[in-house]
C-alpha positions in Angstrom: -12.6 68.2 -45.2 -13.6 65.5 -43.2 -11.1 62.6 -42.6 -12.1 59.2 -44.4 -11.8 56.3 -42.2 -11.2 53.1 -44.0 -11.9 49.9 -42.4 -9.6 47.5 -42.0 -9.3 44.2 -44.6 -11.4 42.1 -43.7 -8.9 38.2 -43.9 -10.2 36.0 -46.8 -12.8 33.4 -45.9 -10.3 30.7 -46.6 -8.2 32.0 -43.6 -11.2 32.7 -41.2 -12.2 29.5 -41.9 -9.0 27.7 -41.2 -8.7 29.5 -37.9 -11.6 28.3 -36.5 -11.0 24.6 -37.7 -7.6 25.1 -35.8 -9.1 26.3 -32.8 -11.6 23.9 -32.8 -9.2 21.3 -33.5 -6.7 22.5 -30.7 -10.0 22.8 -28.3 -11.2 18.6 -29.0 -7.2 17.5 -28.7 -7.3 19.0 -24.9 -10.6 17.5 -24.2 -9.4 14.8 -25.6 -6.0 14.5 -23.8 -7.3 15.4 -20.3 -5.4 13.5 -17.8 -7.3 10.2 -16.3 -6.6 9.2 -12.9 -6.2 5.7 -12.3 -5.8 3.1 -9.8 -4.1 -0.2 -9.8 -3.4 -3.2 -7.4 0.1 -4.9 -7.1 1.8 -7.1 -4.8 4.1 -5.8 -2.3 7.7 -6.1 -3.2 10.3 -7.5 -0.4 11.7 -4.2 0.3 8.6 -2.0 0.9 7.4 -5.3 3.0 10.8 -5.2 4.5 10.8 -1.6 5.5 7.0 -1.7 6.6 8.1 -4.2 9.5 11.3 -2.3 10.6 8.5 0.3 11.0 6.4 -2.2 13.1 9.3 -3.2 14.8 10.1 0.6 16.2 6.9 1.3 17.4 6.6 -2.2 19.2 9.9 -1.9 20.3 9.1 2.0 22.3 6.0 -0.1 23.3 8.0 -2.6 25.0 10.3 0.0 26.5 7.8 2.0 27.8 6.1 -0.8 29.4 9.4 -2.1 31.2 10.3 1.7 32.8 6.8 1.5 33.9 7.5 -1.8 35.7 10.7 -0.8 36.9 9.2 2.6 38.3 5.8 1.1 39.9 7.1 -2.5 41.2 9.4 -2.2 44.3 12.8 -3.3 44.3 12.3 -4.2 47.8 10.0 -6.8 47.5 10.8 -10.3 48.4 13.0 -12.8 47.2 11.2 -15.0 46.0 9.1 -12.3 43.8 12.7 -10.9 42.7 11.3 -7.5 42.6 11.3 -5.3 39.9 14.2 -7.2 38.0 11.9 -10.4 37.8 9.1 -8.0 36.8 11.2 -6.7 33.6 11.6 -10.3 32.8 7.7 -10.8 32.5 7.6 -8.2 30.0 8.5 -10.3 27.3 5.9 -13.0 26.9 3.7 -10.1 27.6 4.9 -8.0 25.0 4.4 -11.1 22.7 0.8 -11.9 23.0 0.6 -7.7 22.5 2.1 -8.2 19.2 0.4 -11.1 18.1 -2.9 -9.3 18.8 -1.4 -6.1 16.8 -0.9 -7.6 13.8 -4.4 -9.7 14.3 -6.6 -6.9 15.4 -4.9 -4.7 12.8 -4.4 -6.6 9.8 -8.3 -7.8 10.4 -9.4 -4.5 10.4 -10.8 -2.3 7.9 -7.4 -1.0 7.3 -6.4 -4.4 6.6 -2.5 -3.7 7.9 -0.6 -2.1 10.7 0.8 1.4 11.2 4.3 0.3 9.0 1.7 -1.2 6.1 -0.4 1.8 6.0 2.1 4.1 6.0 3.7 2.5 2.7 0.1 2.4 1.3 0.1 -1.8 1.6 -2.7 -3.8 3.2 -3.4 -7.2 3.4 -5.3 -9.6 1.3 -6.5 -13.5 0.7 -5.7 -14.9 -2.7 -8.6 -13.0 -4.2 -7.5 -9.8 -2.3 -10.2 -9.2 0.0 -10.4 -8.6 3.8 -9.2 -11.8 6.0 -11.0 -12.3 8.8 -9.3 -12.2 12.5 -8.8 -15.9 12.2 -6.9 -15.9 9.4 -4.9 -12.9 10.3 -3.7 -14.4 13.6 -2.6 -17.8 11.8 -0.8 -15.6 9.6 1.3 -14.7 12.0 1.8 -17.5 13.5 3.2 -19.2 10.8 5.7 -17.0 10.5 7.6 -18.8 13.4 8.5 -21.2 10.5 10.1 -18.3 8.0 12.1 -17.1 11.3 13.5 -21.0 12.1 14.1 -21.2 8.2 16.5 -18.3 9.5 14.4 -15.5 7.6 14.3 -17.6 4.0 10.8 -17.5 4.3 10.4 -14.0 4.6 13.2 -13.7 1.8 11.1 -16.0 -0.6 8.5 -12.5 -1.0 11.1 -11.5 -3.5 11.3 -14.3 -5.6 7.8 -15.6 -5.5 4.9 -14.4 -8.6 3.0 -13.0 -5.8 5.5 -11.7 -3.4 4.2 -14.0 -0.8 6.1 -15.2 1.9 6.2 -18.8 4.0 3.3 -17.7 6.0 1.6 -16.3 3.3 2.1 -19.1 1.0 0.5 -21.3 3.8 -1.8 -18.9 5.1 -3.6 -18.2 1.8 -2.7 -14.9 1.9 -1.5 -11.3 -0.3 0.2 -8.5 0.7 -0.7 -5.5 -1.9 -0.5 -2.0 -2.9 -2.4 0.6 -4.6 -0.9 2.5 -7.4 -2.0 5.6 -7.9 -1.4 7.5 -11.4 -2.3 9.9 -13.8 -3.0 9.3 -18.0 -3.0 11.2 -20.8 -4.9 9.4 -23.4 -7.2 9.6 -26.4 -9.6 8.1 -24.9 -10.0 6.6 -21.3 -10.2 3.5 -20.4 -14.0 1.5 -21.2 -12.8 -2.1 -19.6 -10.7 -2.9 -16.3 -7.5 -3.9 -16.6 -6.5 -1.6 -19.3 -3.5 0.0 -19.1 -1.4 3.2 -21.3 1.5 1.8 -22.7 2.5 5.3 -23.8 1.1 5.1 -27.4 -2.3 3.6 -27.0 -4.7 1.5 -24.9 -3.3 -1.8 -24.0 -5.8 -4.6 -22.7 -4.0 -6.8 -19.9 -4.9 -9.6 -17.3 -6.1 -8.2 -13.6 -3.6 -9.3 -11.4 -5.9 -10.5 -9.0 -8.0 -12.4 -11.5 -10.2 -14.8 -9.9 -9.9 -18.4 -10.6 
């Protein structure tokens, strides 16, 4: 006798039913919730400005040194007096290691990466009050203000941390920013349809462009 295969019960429609509605459901919540990159502009904070020039400072500073051993090896000691040989030469270094550094932080800061090698590696660049490029010009008078934050003995470069902007003396008087991209990921209903929107961890918050122009 021939064996009777039965097929299996087939679930009631009601349950079918729900299980596609969940799936469905569970398949429009991930769409929904996919992460959304964003990207923000802030103003540099003292300390990253702060660590950014210590960073400037190194590399200027093994410039500097590796300009003086070159003098030292290539200029004779046994030159005359009233050269002073390779001592006196040393000594020259510095005024020339000053217009190098001047032009650094013009050249650099002018550029398209808009900062030097300690800004770009902390992500910060610099900025006019609207936060676009500066022009050589301005980067150069920049920098020389900020021979009046060093004879305030550094409060001008201390004022970055109390200021709205985080701008210094120089920048104060200069007209200019220092800033920073911020760069983050959202999980949101919905992303963002206007700039300056920002996830406040339950919803969609509108909020005032911190470069807004005036």
């Amino acid at each position: 006798m021939a064996a009777r295969i039965e097929a299996a019960p087939r679930p009631p429609a009601e349950t079918y039913g729900a299980n596609r509605a969940g799936n469905f459901m569970s398949t429009a919540y991930q769409l929904a919730y996919q992460p959304v990159a964003r990207t923000e502009v802030a103003f540099a904070g003292f300390w990253r400005r702060l660590l950014a020039f210590m960073i400037d400072y190194i590399f200027l500073f093994g410039v500097e040194l590796a300009l003086a051993a070159a003098v030292y090896v290539f200029v004779p000691t046994t030159v005359s007096a009233v050269q002073g040989g390779s001592l006196r030469a040393i000594e020259e270094v510095g005024p020339v290691m000053s217009a190098i550094a001047w032009a650094y932080y013009g050249i650099f800061e002018s550029s398209p990466a808009r900062g030097t090698l300690g800004k770009m590696a902390l992500g910060l660049y610099v900025g006019d009050i609207h936060g676009d490029p500066i022009t050589f010009r301005r980067a150069v008078w920049r920098n020389w203000l900020k021979v009046l934050s060093w004879v305030t003995l550094g409060t001008g470069f201390v004022l970055a941390g109390f200021t709205p902007r985080k701008q210094g003396l120089h920048d104060l008087l200069g007209g200019t920013l220092v800033l920073r991209k911020v760069h983050y990921f959202v999980t949101a209903p919905e992303a963002p349809t206007e700039p300056g929107e920002h996830w406040d961890g339950t919803r969609w918050v509108a909020s005032v462009p911190p470069l807004e122009r005036t």
